[in-house]
N, C-alpha and C positions, 0 to 999 in steps of 0.2 A: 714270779709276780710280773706282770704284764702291767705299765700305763699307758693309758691311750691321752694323748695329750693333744686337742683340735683346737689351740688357740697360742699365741704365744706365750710364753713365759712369764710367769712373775720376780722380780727379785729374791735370792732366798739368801739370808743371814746365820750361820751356822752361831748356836753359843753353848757355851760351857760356863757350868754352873759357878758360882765364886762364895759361895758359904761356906766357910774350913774346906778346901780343897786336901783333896786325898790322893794324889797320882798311885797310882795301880803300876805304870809301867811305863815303858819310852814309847809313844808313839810318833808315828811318823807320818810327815803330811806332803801331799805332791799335788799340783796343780800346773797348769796347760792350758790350751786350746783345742776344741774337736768342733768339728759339726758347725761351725760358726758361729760358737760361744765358748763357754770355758768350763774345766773340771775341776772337782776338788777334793780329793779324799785323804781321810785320815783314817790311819789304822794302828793296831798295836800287833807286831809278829812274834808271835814267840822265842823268837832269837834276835828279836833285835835289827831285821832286814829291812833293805830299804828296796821295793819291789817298782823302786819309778819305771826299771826299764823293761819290764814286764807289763804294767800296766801302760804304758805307752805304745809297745806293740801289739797289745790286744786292742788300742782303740786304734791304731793305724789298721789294723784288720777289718775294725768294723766299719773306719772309713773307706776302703779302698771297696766293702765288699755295699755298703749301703749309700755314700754320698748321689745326690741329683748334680752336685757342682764336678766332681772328676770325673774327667772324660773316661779315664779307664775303669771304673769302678762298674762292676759286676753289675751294678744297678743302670747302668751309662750304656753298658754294652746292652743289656736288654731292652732297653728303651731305644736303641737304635739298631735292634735287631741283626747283634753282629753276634756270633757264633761264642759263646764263653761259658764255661764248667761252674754250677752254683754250688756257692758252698754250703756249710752248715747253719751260717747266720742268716743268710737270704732266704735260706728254704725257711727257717723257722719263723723270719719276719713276715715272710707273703702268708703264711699257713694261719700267722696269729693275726692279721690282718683279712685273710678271709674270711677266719670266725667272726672275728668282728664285727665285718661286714653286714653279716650274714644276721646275727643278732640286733645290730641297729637298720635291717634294711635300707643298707643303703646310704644311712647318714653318714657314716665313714666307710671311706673307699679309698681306696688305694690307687684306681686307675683316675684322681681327680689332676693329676699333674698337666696333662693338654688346656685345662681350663688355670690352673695357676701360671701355668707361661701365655698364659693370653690376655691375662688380666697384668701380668709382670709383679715384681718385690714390692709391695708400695704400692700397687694400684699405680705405677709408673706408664702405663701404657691404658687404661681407663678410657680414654679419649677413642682410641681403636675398636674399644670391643661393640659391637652390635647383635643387636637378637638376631642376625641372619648368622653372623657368628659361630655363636652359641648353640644355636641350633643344629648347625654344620658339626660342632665339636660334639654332641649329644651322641652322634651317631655311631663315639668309639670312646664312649665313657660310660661305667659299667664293672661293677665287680665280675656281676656274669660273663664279663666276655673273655675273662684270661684265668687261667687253668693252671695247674703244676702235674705234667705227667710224666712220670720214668726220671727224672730229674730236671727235666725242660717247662721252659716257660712254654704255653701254647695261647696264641692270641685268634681273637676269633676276625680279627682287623690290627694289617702290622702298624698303624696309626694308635693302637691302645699305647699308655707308658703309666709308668707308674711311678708313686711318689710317698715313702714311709718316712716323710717329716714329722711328721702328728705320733710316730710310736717309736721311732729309732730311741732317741733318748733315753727313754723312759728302758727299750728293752740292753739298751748298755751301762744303765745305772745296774740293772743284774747281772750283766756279763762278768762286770766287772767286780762287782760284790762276789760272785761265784768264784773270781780267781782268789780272790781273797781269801774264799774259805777253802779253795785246794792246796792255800800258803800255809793253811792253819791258823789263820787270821779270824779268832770269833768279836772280839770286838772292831767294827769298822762301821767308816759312814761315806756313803758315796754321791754325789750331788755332780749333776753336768745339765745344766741351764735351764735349772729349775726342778729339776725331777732328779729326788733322793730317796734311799735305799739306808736304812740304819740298822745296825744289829749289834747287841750287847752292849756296852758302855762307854763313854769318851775317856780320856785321858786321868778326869776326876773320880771313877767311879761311880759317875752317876748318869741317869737316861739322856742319852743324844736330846736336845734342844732346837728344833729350827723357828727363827723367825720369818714371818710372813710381810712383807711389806702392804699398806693400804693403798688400793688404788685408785689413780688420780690422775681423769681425763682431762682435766681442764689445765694441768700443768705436767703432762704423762713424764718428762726429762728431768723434775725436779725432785729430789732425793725426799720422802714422805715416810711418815710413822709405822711404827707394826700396827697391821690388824689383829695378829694373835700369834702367840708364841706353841708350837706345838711338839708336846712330847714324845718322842718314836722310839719303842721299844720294840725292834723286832719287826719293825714296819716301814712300809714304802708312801712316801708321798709324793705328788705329781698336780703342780703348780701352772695354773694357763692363765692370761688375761688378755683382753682385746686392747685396754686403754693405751697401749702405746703406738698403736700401730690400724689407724682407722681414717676414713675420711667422711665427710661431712656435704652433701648437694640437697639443694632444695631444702635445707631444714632438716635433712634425715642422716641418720647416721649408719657409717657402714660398717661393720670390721671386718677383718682382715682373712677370716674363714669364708672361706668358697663353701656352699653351698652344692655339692654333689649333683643334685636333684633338679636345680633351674638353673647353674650355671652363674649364679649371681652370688655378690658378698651377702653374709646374713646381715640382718637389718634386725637389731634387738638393741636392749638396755643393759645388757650382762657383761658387767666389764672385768670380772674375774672369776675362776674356779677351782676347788681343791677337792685333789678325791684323795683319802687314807684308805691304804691297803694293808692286811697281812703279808708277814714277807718272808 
């Protein structure tokens, strides 16, 4: 199961149930930092394993092979067109990103990173960007223009770069749920900034529980109620929101998704999104 996630994240509140609790088994929970946010999984092994250092090195793999922030990362080297060997995560992330693509014509794209360092984190650099720009950057923005052949990236301008923030998460909440189940791990629940992966039962014997935070533009920093508590049995879900992270000129509002297509921040009223998958 694949999430595509084009907005930031929502809060998410892992809970277990508390009406006669029935533990099943010892589970074990491990949490971290990746991606620049944080993980959280909890699982039951059937011996009793505590697999942190395992799932540690599988997320350092899939940082080193997908981060936009390390200079050496597989993704760092292609974007700056230095000579590096792709492995099995980056091939899978461009391949499932050019379906993507290809399905939402265009509205998610993966070559949108030239327009997100020009606008900067935060619309930090806002003041800079101009329609001549924009326009300038059009010219090597394009799912069409970058290819995967024999194992190489092929660009149709070495100005293309590309940028898998919008699906990384979402495809390492599986990665990682996958090692799970090659540990022999069927109950487990997997959550990394916003976008989780649950399968079989928590500690109580009963269905994984996530809470949804409600969101709240007019005080985005101040800690706010559930909007709904959802049960996942066996299912993925992939949590987005604009409200934290948006700016406001002329009376209009922007968030914080780039826009593929004009180069500009979208300009809507949608300050949050959840999609439930099969998993």
């Amino acid at each position: 199961m694949y999430k595509v996630s084009v907005l930031s994240f929502l809060l998410i509140i892992i809970f277990s149930a508390c009406n006669n609790p029935k533990p099943v088994a010892k589970f074990n929970f491990n949490e971290g930092g990746i991606f620049g946010t944080y993980y959280h999984v909890a699982y039951e092994h059937p011996e009793g394993t505590n697999l942190v250092v395992e799932i540690n090195a599988e997320l350092k793999r899939l940082d080193m092979s997908l981060s936009t922030y390390k200079t050496e990362s597989i993704l760092s080297k292609v974007n700056t067109n230095r000579a590096v060997e792709l492995d099995d995560l980056f091939i899978n992330v461009f391949n499932k990103s050019q379906e993507i693509s290809k399905i939402t014509n265009g509205a998610f794209d993966p070559t949108v990173a030239p327009l997100v360092n020009a606008w900067g984190f935060g619309f930090r650099k806002k003041e800079l960007v101009t329609p001549e720009l924009l326009s300038s950057i059009e010219n090597y923005v394009g799912y069409t223009k970058v290819a995967l052949r024999n194992g190489k990236i092929i660009k149709k301008d070495p100005r293309v770069m590309l940028d898998f923030s919008a699906i990384a998460k979402g495809y390492a909440v599986d990665v990682i749920g996958n090692l799970l189940v090659q540990n022999g791990c069927s109950n487990y629940m997997v959550e990394i900034g916003g976008e989780v992966v649950a399968h079989g039962v928590n500690k109580e014997g009963r269905t994984w529980r996530i809470g949804i935070n409600e969101p709240n533009d007019n005080e985005p920093m101040v800690p706010s109620q559930l909007q709904a508590i959802v049960s996942l049995e066996n299912k993925a879900l992939a949590t987005s929101g604009n409200y934290r992270n948006f700016y406001i000129e002329n009376g209009k509002k922007f968030a914080h998704t780039i826009n593929p297509k004009t180069g500009y921040p979208v300009e809507h009223s949608l300050l949050s999104a959840t999609v439930l998958a099969d998993n």
